[in-house]
C-alpha positions as CSV (number, residue, x, y, z in Angstrom):
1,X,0.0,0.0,0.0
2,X,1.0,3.7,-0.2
3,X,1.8,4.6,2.9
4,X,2.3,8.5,2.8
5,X,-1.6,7.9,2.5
6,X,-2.0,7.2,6.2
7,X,-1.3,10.7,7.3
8,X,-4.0,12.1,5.4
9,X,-6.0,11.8,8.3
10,X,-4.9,14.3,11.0
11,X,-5.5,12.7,14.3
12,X,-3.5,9.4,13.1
13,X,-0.9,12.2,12.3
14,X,-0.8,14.3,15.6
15,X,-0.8,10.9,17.6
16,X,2.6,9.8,14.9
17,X,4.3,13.4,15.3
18,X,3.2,13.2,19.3
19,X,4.5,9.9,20.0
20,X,7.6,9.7,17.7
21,X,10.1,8.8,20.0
22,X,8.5,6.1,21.9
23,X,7.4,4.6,18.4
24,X,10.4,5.0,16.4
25,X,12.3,3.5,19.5
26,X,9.9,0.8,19.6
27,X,10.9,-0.5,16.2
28,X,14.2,-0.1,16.9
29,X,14.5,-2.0,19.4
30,X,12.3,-4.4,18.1
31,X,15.2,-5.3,15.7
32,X,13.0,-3.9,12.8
33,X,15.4,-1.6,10.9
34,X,18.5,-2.3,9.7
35,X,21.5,0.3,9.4
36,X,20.1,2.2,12.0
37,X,23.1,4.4,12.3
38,X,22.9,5.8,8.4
39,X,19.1,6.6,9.1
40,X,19.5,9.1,11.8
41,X,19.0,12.3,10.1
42,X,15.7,11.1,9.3
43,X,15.1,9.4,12.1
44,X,14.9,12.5,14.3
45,X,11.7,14.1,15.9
46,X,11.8,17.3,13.1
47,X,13.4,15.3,10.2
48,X,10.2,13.8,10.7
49,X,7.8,16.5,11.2
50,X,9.0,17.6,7.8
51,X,8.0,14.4,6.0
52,X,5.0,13.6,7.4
53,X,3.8,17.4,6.2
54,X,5.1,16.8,3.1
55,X,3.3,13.2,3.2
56,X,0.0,14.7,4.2
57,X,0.4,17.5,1.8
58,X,1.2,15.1,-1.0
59,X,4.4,16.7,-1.7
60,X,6.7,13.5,-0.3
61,X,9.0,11.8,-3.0
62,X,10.3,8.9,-0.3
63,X,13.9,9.8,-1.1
64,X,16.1,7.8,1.4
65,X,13.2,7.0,3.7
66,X,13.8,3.6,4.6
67,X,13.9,4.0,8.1
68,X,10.9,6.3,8.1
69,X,8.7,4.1,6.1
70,X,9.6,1.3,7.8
71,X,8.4,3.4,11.3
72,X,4.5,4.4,9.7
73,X,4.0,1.2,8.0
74,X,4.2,-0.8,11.5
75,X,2.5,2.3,13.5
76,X,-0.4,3.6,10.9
77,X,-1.5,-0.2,9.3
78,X,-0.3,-2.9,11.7
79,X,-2.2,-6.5,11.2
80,X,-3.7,-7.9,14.6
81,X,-3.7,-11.6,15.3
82,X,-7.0,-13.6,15.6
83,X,-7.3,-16.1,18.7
84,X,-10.6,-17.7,19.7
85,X,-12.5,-15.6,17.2
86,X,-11.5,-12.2,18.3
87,X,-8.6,-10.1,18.2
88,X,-6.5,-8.0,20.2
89,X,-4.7,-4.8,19.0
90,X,-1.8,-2.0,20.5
91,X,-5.1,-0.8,22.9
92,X,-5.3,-3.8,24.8
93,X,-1.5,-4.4,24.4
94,X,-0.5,-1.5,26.2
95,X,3.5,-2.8,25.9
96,X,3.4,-2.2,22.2
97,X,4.5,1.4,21.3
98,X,4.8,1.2,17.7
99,X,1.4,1.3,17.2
100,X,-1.5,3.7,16.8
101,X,-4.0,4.0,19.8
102,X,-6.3,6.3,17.4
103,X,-6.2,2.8,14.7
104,X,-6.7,0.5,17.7
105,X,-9.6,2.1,19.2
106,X,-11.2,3.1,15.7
107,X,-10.8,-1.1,15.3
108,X,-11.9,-1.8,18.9
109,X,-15.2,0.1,18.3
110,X,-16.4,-2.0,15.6
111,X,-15.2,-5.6,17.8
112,X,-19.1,-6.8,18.1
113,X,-19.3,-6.4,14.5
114,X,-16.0,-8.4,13.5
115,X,-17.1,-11.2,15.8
116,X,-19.6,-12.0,14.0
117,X,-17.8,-12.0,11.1
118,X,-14.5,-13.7,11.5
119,X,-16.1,-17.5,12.2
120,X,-17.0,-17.5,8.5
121,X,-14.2,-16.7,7.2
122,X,-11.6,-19.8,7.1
123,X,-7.8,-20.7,5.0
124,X,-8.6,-23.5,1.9
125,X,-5.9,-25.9,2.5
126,X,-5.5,-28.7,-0.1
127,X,-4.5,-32.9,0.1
128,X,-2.8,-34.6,-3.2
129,X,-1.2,-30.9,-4.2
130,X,2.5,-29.8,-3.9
131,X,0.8,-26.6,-1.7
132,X,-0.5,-27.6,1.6
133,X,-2.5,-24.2,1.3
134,X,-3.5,-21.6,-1.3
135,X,-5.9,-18.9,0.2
136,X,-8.4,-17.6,2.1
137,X,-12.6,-18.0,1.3
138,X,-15.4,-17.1,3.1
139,X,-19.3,-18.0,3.1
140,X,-21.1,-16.3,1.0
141,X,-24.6,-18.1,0.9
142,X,-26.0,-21.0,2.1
143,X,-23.7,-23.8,1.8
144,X,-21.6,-21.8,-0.6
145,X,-18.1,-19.5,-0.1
146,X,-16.1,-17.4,-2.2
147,X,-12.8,-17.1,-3.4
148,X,-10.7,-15.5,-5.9
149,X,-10.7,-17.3,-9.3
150,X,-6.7,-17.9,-9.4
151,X,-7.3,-19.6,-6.1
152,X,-9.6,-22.1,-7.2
153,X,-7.7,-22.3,-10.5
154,X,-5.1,-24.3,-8.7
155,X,-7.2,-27.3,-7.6
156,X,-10.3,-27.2,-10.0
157,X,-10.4,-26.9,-13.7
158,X,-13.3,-26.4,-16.2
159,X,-14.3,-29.5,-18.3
160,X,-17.3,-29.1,-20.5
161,X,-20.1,-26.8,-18.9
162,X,-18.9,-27.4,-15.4
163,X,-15.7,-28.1,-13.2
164,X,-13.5,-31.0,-12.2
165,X,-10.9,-31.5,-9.2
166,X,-7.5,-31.6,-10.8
167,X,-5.4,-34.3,-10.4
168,X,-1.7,-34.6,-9.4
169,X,1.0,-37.2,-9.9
170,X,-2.4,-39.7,-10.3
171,X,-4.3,-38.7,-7.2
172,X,-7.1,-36.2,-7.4
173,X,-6.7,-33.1,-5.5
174,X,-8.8,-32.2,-2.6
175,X,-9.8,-28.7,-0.9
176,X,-10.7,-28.2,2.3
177,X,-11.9,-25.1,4.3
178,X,-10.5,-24.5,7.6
179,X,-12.1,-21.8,9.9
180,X,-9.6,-21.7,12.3
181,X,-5.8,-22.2,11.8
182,X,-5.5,-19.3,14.8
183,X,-1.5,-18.4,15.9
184,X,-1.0,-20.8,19.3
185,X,-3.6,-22.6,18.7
186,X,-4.6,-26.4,17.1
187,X,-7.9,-26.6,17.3
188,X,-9.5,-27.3,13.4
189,X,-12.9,-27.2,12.0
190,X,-12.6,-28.6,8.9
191,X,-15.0,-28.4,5.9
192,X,-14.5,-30.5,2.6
193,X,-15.1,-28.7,-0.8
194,X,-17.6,-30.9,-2.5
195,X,-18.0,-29.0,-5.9
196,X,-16.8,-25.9,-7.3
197,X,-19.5,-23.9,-8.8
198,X,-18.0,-21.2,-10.7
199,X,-15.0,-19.8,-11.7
200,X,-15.6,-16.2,-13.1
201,X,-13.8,-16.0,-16.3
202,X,-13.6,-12.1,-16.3
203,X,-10.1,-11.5,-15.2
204,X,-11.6,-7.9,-13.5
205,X,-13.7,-9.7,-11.1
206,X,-11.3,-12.7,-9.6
207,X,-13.9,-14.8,-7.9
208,X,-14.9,-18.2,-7.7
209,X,-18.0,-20.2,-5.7
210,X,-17.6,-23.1,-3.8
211,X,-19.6,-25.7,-2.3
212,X,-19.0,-27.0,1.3
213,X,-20.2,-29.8,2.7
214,X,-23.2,-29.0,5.0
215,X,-21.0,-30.8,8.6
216,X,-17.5,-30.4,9.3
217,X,-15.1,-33.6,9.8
218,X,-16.6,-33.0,13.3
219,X,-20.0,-32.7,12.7
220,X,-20.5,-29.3,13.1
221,X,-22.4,-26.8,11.0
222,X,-21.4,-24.5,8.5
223,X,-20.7,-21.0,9.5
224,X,-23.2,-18.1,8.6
225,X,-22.8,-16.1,5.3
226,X,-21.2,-12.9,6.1
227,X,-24.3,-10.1,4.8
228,X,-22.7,-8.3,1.8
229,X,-23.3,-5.1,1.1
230,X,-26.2,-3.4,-1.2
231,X,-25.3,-1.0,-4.1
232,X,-23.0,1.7,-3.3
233,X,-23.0,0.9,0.3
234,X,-20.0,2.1,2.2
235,X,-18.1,2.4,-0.7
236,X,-16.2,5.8,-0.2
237,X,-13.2,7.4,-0.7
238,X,-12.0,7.3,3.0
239,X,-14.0,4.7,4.2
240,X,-12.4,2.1,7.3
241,X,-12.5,-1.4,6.7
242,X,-10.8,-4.7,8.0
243,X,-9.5,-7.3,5.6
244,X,-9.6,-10.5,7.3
245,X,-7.5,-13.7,6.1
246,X,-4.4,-15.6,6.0
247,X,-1.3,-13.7,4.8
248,X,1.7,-15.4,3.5
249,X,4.5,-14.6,1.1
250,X,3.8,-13.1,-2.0
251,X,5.6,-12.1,-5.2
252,X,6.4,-9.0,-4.9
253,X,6.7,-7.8,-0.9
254,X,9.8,-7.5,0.5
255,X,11.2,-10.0,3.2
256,X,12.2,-7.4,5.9
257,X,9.0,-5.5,5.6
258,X,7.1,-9.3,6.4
259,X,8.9,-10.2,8.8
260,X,9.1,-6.9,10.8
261,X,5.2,-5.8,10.4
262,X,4.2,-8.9,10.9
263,X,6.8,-10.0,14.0
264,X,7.7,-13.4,11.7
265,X,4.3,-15.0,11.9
266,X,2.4,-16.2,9.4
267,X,0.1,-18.7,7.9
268,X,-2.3,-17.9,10.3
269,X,-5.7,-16.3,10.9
270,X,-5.1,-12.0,11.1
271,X,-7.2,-8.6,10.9
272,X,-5.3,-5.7,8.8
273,X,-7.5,-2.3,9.1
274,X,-7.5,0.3,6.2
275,X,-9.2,2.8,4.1
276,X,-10.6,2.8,1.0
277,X,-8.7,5.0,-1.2
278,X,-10.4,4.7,-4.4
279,X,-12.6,2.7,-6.7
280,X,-13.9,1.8,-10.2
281,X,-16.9,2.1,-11.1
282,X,-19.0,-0.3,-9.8
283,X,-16.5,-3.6,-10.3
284,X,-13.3,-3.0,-8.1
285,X,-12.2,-1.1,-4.5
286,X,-8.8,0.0,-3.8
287,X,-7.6,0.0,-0.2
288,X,-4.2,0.5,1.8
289,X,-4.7,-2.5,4.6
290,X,-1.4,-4.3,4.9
291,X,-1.7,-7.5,3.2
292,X,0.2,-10.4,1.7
293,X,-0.1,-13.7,-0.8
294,X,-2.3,-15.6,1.5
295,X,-4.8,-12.9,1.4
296,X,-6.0,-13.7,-1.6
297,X,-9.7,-14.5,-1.3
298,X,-9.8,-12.7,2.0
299,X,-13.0,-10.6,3.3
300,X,-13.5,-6.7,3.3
301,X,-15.0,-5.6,5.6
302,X,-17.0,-2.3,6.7
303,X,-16.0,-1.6,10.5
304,X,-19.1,0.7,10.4
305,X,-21.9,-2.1,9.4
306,X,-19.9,-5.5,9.5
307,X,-20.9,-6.0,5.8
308,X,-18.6,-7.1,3.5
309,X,-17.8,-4.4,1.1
310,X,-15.7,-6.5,-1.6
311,X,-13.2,-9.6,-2.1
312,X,-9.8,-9.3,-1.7
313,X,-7.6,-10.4,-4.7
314,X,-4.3,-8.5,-5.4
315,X,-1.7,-6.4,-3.6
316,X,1.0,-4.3,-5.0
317,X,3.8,-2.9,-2.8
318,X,3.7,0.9,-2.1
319,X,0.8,0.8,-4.8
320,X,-2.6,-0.1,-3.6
321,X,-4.9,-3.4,-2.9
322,X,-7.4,-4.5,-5.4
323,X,-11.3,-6.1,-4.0
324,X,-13.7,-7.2,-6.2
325,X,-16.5,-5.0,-5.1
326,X,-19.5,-6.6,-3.0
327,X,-22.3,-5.7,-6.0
328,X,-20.8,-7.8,-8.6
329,X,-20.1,-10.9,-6.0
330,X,-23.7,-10.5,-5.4
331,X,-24.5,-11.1,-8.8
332,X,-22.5,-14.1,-9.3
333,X,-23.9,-15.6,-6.4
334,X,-27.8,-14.7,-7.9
335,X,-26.6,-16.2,-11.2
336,X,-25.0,-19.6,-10.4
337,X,-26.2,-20.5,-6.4
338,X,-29.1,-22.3,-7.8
């Protein structure tokens, strides 16, 4: 994501310019910036006054701001973990200085609704396949979740007018999703992929609908669909969401940044909040939450309503984050849930 972005909004940048030193000394000490010593010009309290005006005024060309980027991405969009279906964040981990209070308790306010939304959403983990796991999906419908197209792509396969598990080296591939797969925790809930429904050929809305077996390997029940949103619903320039799901590597983040904003965890269950910064038309969001490759397929939510405003499906470093908007799942699921 863009992360001059985050200061556009003035109390997040009062409570960065008002805290500096206790943050910044944080992620030192932390371990989470590297040649420390040839950063200290910028590293100081009106060094960074300067750039974050500059940031806020739109006016910031990043030149030799490692050690300042590395500061606002960890304090203005950290990633909480999820344990036991909720989440805790810098407010009720008062030990962790390098994040933003004003985030946390923006977050905190809207816990009720991300309660009720986090049990449905779950990591598709695969048998018979070189990848143990490929993404994140979340129910939809009855019986039915969603996913991003080049997720599904890599265990299912159209044949005729419908669509086949692939097979490898013989054995045919199996998908699974998992709504649990918490850190420190082993607890499973485990639900087999019994058909894929669709896979959206249109490569500007990356979805795919699956079918879930109606019990778990436990016997229990399905989660509830997570309510999407209607029309233009939320959908503004500005607006705070969470994007829930399992981040993991992808292409094109960089090591250090993964390891230090997210503390070297991964593969498991998190909450990243963000903004939506832009949109088009009525088919794709853009949004600044920190995510990586396993957050393909994840949820967006609105912290305001709980709905989900779109499905996640592409990051690009200092860039943006691409979600196919919540109207035009909606449709696929009216057009092939039958």
């Amino acid at each position: 994501m863009e992360y001059t972005q985050i200061f556009g909004d003035a109390e997040v940048r009062e409570e960065f310019l008002d805290r500096f030193t206790e943050i910044r000394d944080a992620v030192m000490s932390s371990g989470g910036l590297e040649g420390v010593g040839a950063l200290e010009g910028m590293l100081q309290v009106d060094r960074a006054g300067d750039a974050v005006k500059r940031m806020a005024e739109g006016t910031w060309h990043g030149d030799g701001d490692s050690g300042l980027e590395a500061i606002v991405r960890k304090f203005g969009r950290p990633v909480y973990l999820i344990r036991r279906n909720t989440f805790a964040t810098a407010a009720d981990a008062p030990d962790d200085d390098a994040e933003s209070l004003v985030i946390a308790a923006r977050v905190s306010a809207a816990r009720r609704r991300l309660e009720g939304v986090i049990p449905s959403v779950g990591r598709v983990d695969l048998r018979n396949h070189d990848e143990t796991w490929v993404g994140t999906a979340w129910m939809v419908a009855d019986g039915l979740a969603v996913t991003n197209h080049h997720v599904a792509k890599t265990f299912a396969t159209r044949r005729g007018d419908g669509f086949v598990f692939r097979e490898s080296s013989g054995a045919r591939v199996h998908a699974y999703v998992d709504w649990y797969h918490e850190h420190g925790r082993t607890r499973e809930s485990r639900f087999r992929v019994t058909e894929v429904v669709w896979m959206e050929p249109d490569p500007s809305c990356d979805a795919a609908l699956i079918r879930l077996a109606p019990a778990g390997e436990d016997g229990e029940p399905l989660p509830p669909p997570i309510p999407l949103a209607e029309g233009d619903e939320g959908v503004r320039v500005g607006r705070w969401v969470g994007v829930i799901g399992y981040p993991w590597t992808g292409r094109h983040d960089d090591p250090a940044d993964r390891t230090r904003i997210f503390d070297g965890i991964f593969e498991c269950k998190r909450l990243a909040p963000g903004r939506i910064i832009s949109f088009e038309g009525d088919r794709l969001i853009h949004h600044d939450a920190t995510t990586l490759g396993g957050n393909s397929g994840s949820v967006v939510v609105d912290l305001d309503t709980g709905r989900a405003l779109g499905l996640h499906y592409q990051g690009w470093p200092k860039r943006r984050n691409y979600a196919v908007r919540a109207a035009s799942v909606a449709r696929l699921v009216h057009r092939h849930a039958s």
